[in-house]
N, C-alpha and C positions, 0 to 999 in steps of 0.2 A: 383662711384664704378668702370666703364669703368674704368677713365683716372689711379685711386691708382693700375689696376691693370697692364694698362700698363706701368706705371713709374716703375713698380717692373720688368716688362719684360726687361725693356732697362736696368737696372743698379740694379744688385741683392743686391750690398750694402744698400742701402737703407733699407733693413730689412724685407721685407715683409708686407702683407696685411692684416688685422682682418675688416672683415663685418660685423659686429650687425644690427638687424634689423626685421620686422614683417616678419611672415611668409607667404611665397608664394609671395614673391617678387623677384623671379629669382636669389637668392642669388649664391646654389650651380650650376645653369644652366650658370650663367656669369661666375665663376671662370671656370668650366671646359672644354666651350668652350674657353678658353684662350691658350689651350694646343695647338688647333688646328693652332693657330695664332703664334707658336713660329718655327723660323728658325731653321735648322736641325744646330747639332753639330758633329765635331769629335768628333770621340771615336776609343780604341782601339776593336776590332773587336771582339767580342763574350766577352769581358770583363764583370764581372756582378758588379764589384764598378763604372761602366761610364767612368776610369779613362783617361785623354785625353793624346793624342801622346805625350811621352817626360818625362811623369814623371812615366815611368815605377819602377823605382826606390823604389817611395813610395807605389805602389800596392802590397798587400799582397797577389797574386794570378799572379807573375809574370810568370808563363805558357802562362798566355794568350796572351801574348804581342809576342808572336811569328806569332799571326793572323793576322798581319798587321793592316790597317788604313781603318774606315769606316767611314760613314755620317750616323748619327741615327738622331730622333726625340728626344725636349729634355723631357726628365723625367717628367711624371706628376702623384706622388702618393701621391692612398687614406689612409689617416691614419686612420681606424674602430676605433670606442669607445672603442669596445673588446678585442681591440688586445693587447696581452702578451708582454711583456719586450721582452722577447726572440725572437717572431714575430715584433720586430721593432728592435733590436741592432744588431740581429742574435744569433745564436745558435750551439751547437755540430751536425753535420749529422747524425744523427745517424740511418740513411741507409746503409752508407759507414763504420760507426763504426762498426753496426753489420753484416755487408756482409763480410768487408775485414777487421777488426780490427782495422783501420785507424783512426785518431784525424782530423779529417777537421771541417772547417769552413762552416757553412751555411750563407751567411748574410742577411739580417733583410732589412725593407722597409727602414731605414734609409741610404744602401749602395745601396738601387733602384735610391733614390729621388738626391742623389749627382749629382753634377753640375743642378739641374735642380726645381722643385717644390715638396714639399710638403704640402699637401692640409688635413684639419681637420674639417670634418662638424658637427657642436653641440660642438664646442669646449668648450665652458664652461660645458661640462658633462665629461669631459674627466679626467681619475682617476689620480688624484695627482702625483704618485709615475712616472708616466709616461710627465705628466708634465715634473717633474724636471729633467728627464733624455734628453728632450728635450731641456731645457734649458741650461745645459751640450754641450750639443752640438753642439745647436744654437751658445753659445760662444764662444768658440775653434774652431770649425770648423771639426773634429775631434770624431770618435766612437772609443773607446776604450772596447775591451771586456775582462774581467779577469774573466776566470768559467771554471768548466769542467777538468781543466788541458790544458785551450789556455789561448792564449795571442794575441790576434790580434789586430791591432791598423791600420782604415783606413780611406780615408777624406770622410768627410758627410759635402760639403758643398751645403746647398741648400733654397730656398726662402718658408719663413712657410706663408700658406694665411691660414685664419680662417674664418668662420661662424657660427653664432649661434644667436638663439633668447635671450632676454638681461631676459626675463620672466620667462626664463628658471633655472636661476641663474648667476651672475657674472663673470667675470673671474678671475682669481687671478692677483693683479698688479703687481707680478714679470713677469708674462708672458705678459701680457698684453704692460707692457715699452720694451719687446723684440722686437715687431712687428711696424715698422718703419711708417708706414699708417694708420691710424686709418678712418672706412666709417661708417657712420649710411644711412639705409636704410629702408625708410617710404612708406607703399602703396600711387600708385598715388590717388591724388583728382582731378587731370584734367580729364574728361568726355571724352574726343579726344584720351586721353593717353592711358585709357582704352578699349576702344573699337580697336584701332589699335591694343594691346595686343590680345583681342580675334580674329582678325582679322588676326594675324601672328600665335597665333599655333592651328587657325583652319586649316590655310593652308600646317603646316607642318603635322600635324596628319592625312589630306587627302590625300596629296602626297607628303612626304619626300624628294623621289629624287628631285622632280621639287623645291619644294621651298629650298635645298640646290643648283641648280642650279643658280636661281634666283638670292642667294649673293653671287655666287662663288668670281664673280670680287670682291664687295666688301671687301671680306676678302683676297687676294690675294691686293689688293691696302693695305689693312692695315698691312700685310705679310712684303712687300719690304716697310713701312713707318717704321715698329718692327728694321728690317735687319739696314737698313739705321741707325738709331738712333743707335745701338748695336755699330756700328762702327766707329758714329762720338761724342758718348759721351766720351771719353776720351779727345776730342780736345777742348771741352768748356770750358771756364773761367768763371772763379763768380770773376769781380771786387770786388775790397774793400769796396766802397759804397754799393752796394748790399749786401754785407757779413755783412755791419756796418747797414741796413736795417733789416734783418736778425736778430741780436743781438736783437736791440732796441725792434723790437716786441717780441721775445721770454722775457725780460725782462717785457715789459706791457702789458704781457697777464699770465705773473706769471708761466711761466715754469719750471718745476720740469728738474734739472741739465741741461749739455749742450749736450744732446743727442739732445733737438730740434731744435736748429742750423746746429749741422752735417744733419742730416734729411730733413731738410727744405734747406742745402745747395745742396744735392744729387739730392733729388726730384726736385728742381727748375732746374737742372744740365740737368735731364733727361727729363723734360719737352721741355727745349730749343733744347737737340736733337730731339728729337721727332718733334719738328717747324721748325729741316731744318737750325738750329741758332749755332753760335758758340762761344756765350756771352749771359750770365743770367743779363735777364732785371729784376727789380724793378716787374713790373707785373706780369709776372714767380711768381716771390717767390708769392705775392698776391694768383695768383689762388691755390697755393699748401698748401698755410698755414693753412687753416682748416684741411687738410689731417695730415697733419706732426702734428701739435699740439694739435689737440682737446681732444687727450686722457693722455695728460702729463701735463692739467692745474691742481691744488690744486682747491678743491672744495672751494667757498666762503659761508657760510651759509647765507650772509647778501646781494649774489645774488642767486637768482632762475633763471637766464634764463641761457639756453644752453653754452654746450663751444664752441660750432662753432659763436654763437653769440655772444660772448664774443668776439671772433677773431674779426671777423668783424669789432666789435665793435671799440674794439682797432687799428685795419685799417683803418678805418673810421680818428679818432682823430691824426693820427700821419698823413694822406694826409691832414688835417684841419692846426694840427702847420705847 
């Protein structure tokens, strides 16, 4: 779950992260300490779409771009189960309508989460109709609002992470093929695992501060590892044997179209930066492939074990030829 989430930190094409798994496994506490780990970005300065220096142009609120150039944190929002079409695309003001007669724009979590995360806990409870508007957008990159008597059209590009328990209900499989990582996440059975657990949030629940001291460095070493990868993932190569690596499993493990190749080329991409690398090894792809494929194999009825084991499996047989 770490590594899917920061493969999505270094390279937001990738598509984003979906968690399933038992509850009270640290699901929503690992995503959103993830926010703290993310390198500051330009923005233009009080702007409220995030829009960054240079493409004033396309902001539908060019006022603001008179405020100059700042470093913000990047975007990490919660998308509520509850929440209204209106409270995520945006909506009429209508403080300003009725104070000053005005037609303005309010915008929605979806012009918060641009350039940066949007995050969705119990997402398989989440109402359909909002789903699809999500999906919308996911694709295009792009919130278009037609209501009211507006028209606003501004960029919503940002990384969807998901959790949710699988007991709870399924997720629908248009949504589900949007999100680029797919994690299952199972209570430990190691005895050590556990007790260490109790042992880390007895000590932030006694004293906070101190046990955020404790890892400061350590998340500051993973800060400048985030930073670093951000900037040298453009410069990595995927040789052609590894791309023909790539195929060949996506073929013998029966992947639904060739979203899992792109995925599994990304992901392997961002992994090598993240190692400091500027060439995707064969082993790369290996550690990332459960990630990228497990949730885009065709179920077989005439196998019952897992799709991660499925992967494996098929890993296994193609390092045997």
């Amino acid at each position: 779950m770490k590594l899917a989430l920061l493969l999505a930190a270094v390279d937001a094409r990738i598509g984003g992260v979906m968690v399933f798994g038992d509850r009270g496994t640290g699901k929503s506490t690992a995503v959103r300490a993830l926010a703290a780990l993310l390198p500051p970005m330009p923005i233009i300065a009080g702007c409220r779409y995030n829009c960054a220096p240079g493409t004033e142009r396309a902001c539908p609120a060019p006022e603001h771009h008179r405020r100059g150039k700042a470093m913000a944190p990047v975007p990490f929002v919660d998308l509520p189960l509850g929440a209204t079409e209106d409270r995520v695309v945006g909506a009429l003001d209508l403080e300003r309508a009725l104070a000053a007669g005005e037609k303005a724009f309010e915008p929605g979590l979806l012009a918060r989460a641009n350039r940066g995360f949007l995050y969705i806990d119990e997402i398989n409870l989440l109402e359909d109709h909002i789903v699809d508007l999500l999906l919308d957008v996911a694709a295009s990159g792009e919130n278009v609002v037609e209501r009211e008597g507006l028209s606003v059209r501004h960029a919503a590009r940002f990384v969807l992470v998901g959790s949710g328990n699988p007991e709870e209900g399924e997720l629908r499989p248009q949504l589900l093929d949007r999100f680029g990582l797919s994690v299952e996440v199972r209570t430990p059975q190691d005895i050590a695992a556990r007790v260490e657990i109790m042992k880390r949030c007895d000590a932030f629940e006694r004293a906070p501060l101190d046990f955020a001291l404790d890892w400061a460095k350590a998340e500051r070493r993973t800060l400048r590892q985030l930073a670093k990868a951000r900037a040298l993932v453009a410069q990595v190569t995927v040789p052609e044997p590894v791309m023909t690596f790539a195929s060949t499993l996506c073929v013998a493990v029966g992947a639904d179209g060739l979203r899992g190749e792109l995925t599994l080329m990304r992901a392997a991409r961002a992994l090598a930066a993240l190692d400091g690398a500027t060439l995707v090894t064969v082993a790369q792809v290996k550690r990332v492939a459960p990630l990228a494929l497990r949730h885009r194999l065709r179920r077989n009825v005439l196998d019952d074990t897992g799709s991660t084991a499925r992967i494996e499996r098929a890993l296994e047989d193609m390092v045997a030829a």
